[in-house]
C-alpha positions in Angstrom: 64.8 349.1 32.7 62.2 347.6 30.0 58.7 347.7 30.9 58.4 344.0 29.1 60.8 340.8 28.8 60.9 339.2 25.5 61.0 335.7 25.7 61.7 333.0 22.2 58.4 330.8 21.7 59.9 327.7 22.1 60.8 328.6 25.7 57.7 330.2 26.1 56.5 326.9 25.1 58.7 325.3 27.6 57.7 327.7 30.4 53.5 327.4 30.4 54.2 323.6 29.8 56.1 323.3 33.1 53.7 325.0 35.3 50.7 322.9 33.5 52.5 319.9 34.4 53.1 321.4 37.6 49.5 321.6 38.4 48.5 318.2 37.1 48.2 318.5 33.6 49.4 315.2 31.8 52.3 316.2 28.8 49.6 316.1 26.5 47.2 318.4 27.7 50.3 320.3 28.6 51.6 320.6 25.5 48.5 321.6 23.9 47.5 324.1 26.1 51.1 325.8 26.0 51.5 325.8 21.8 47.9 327.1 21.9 49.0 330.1 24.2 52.0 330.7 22.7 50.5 330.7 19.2 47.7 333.7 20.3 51.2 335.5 21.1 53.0 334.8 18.0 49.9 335.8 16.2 49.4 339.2 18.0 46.7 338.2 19.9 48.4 338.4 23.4 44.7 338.9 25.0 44.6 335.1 24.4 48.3 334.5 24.8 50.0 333.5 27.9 48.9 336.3 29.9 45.8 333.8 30.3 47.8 331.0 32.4 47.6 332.5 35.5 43.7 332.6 35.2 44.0 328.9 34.3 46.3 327.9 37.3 43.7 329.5 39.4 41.3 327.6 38.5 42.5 324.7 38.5 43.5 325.1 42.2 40.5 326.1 42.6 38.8 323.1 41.0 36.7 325.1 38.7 38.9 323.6 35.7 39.6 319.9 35.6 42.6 318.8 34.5 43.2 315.6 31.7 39.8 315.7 31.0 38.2 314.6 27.3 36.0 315.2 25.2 32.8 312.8 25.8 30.2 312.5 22.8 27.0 313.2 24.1 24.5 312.8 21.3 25.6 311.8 17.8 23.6 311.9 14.9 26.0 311.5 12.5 26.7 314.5 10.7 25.0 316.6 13.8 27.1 316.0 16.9 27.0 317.5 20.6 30.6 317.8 22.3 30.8 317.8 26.3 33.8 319.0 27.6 33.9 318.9 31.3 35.2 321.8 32.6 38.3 320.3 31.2 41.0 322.6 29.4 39.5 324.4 26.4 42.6 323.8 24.4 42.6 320.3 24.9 39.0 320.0 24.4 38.6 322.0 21.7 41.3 320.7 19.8 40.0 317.1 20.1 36.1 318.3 19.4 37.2 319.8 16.0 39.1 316.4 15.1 35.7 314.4 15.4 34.1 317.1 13.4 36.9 317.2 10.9 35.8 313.5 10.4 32.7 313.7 10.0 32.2 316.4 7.7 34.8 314.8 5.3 32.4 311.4 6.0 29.3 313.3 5.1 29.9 316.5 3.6 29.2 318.6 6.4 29.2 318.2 10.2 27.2 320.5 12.6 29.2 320.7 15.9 27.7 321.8 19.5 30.6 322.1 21.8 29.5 322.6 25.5 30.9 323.0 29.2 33.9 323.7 28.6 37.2 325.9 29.7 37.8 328.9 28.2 38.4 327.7 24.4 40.7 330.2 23.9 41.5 332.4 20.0 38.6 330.8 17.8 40.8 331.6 15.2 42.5 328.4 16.0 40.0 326.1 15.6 39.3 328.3 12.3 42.5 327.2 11.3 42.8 323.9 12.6 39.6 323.2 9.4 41.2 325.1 7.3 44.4 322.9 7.6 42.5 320.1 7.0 40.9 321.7 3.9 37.3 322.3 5.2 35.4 325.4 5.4 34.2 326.7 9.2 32.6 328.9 10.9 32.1 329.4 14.7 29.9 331.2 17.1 31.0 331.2 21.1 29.2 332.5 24.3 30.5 332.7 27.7 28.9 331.6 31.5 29.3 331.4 35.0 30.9 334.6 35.1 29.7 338.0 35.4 28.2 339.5 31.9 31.1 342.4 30.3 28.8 343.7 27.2 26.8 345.9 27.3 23.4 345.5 24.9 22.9 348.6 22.3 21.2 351.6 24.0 22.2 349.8 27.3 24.4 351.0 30.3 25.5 347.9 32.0 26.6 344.4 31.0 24.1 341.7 29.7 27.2 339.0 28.0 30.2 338.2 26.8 32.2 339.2 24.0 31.0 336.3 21.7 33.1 336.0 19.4 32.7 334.8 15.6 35.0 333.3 13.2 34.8 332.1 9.6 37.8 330.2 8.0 38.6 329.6 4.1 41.0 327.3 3.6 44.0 328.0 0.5 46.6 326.1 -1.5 49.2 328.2 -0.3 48.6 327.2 2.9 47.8 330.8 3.5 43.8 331.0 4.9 41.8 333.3 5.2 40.4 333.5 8.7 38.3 336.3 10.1 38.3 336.3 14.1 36.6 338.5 15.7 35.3 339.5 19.1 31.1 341.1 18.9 32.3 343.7 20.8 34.5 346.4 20.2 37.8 344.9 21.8 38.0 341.4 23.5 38.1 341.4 27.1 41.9 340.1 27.2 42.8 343.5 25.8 41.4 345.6 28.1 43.6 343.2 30.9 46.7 344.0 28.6 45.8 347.7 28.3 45.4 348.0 32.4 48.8 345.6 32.4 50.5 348.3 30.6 49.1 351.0 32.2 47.4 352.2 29.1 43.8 353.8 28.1 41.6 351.9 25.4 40.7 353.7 22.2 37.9 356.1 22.4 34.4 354.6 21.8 35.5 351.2 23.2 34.4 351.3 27.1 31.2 353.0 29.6 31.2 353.0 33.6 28.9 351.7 35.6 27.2 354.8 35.2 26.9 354.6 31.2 29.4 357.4 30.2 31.9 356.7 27.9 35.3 356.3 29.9 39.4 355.2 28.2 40.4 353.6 31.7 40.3 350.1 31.9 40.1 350.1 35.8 36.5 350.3 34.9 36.3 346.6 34.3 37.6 346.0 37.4 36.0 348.6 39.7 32.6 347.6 42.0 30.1 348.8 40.6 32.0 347.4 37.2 31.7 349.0 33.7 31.1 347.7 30.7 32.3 347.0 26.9 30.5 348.5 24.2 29.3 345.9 21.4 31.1 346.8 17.9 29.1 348.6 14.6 26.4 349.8 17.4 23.0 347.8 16.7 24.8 345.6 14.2 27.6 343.8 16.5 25.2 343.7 19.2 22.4 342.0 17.4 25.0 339.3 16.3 26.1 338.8 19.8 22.6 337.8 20.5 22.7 335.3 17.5 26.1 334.2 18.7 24.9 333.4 22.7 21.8 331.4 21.2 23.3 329.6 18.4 26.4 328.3 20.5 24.3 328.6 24.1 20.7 327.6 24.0 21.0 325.0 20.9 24.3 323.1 22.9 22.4 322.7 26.2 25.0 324.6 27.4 23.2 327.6 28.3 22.9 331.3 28.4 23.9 334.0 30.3 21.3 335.2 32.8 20.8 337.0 36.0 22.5 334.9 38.9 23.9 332.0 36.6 27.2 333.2 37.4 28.2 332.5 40.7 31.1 330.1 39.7 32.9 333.5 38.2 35.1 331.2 35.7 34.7 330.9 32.2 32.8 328.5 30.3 32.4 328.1 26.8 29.9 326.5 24.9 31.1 327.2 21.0 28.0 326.3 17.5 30.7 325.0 14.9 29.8 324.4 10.9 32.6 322.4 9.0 31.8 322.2 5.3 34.0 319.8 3.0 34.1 322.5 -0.6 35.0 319.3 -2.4 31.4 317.9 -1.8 29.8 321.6 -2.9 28.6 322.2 -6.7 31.3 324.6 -7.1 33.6 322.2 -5.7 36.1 322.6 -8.9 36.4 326.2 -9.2 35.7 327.7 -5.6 39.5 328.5 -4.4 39.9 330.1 -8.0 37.3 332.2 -7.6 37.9 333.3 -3.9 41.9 333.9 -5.3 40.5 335.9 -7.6 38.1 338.1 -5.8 40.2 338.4 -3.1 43.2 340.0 -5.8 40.3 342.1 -6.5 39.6 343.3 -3.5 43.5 343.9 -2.2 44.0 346.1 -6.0 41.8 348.6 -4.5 43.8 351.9 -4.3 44.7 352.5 -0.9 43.0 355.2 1.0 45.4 358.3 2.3 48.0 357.5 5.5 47.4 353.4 4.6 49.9 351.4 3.0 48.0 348.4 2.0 44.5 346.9 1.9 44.8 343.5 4.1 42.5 340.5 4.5 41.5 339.1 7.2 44.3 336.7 7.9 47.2 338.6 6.9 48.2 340.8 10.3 48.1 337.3 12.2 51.0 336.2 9.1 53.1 338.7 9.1 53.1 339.7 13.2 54.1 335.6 13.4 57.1 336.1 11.4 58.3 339.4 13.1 57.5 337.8 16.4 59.6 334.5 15.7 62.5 335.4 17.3 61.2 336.8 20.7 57.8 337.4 21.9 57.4 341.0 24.1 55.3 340.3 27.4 54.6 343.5 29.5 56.2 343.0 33.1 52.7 343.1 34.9 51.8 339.8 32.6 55.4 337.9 33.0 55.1 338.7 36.8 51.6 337.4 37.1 53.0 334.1 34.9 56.1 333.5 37.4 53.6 334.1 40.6 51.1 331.1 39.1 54.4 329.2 38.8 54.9 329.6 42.2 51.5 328.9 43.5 52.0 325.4 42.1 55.5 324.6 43.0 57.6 326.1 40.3 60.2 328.1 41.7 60.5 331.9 40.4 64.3 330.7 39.5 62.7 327.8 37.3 60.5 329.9 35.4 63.1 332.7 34.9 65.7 329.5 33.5 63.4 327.8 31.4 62.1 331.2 29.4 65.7 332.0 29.0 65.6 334.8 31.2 68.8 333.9 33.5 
């Protein structure tokens, strides 16, 4: 027997839909959150793929994420604007966040966007994308509350925040972007659920105890006392998770991580985003020529022994969505958490087996 099921997106699609609607989500918000999910998959990022719903369903039942919510405008100074979510779905919210700052930066050149209280908001990379689509220039910096801390700081032995990510996204006239999304620490929490899913040990280097010893099991995150992640590049990633939790935290009203602030043990986002319309820059007329060309530059570089070919960031998220368009491989711990949050809300396991094209 297969340890995974491999289900076509568009079902996929079909499937998360159904239990958002399920639960109370309107088709909208439905859709969006389900071609959000489904899109982390196709993309290789099942950390932020559909393995997530479950957590979602939960809290929704458990009315620490509102349903059909929008997002409300809660200071707006033109090209600086703050973004209040309410606890409502990060896909929705983030989607419709980044539309008002898509226009405003093409209004005034730039647009400065503090997104706060909201759902998990999901791969940043999207929202990366999303500007780049619309031929602007981002970059984004996320931190995580009410829940418990999973970072630990550098030369520390237990967990002080999240894994705040960062992205930056460069938009192309082949409609292929480059977007760099990455977590601050050395793998994103989602990954070390997929690694215990699978019943698999992290790389080396990646994970401590509680006690601070380096450790490959990913139980560790889910022990009591609980261990911890390790921030990426040592001092480097660590000290840019601190930029990240007070660019997107403190400045948003939103807030920071602290000792006790996380009783609601759900996950709100607050997320610092800088749109930048290149057509309004000094270098306006030449800049995709000269990032083509640098970035041919950088890909000649002869390859270094055992590696086939020098990537940019961008390229692995191409290339797994193309080998991944015919069927997308979810372990069986994952697909049998997704049909129990069917369940919880009224979806047969039947239902959800029929509508992924599983029967």
């Amino acid at each position: 027997m297969a340890d995974y099921v491999t289900v076509a997106p568009i079902a996929l699609r079909a499937t998360i839909a159904a239990h958002c609607l399920a639960s109370g989500s309107n088709r909208r918000e439905a859709a969006l959150v389900s071609e959000n999910l489904v899109l982390a998959n196709l993309s290789g990022h099942d950390s932020h793929g559909v393995g997530m719903s479950p957590q979602y369903i939960a809290a929704v039942r458990e009315k620490r994420l509102s349903v059909n919510q929008s997002a409300k405008l809660a200071l707006d100074a033109g090209a600086l604007i703050t973004v209040d979510g309410g606890m409502g779905y990060g896909q929705v919210i983030g989607h419709d966040a980044i539309e008002m700052a898509i226009h405003r930066a093409r209004q005034f050149g730039v647009c400065v966007l503090s997104l706060r209280n909201s759902h998990h908001v999901g791969r940043i990379g999207h929202w990366g994308e999303q500007c780049a689509a619309a031929g602007l220039v981002s970059t984004h910096y996320v931190n995580v509350i009410n829940r418990p801390p999973l970072v630990a700081p550098f030369g520390g032995s237990d967990a002080r925040f999240a894994t705040n990510p960062y992205c930056a996204a460069f938009p192309s006239p082949d409609g292929k972007p480059l977007v760099l999304d990455m977590a601050t620490s050395m793998t994103a929490m989602g990954k070390v659920r997929v690694a215990m899913n699978k019943g698999e040990q992290v790389p080396p280097d990646t994970l401590i105890d509680h006690q601070g010893n380096p450790t490959r099991d990913p139980n560790v995150m889910w022990n009591d006392p609980k261990g911890a992640i390790l921030a990426f590049g040592a001092h480097k990633g660590y000290s840019l998770a601190l930029v990240a939790e007070l660019l997107s935290g403190a400045l948003s009203g939103g807030g920071t991580i602290r000792d006790g602030n996380w009783q609601r043990n759900t996950i709100t986002n607050n997320m610092l985003s800088i749109l930048i319309d290149p057509g309004k820059l000094g270098g306006a007329e030449s800049w995709q020529d000269e990032m083509a060309a640098f970035l041919r530059w950088v890909k000649a570089s002869p390859t270094a022994p055992g590696v086939e070919e020098v990537l940019v960031a961008g390229e692995p998220e191409r290339r797994t969505r193309a080998e991944r368009a015919g069927g997308i491989p979810i372990d069986l711990t994952s697909w049998n958490e997704i049909v129990a949050a069917g369940e919880s809300v009224g979806v047969k396991a039947d239902e959800t087996r029929r509508l992924a094209g599983l029967n």
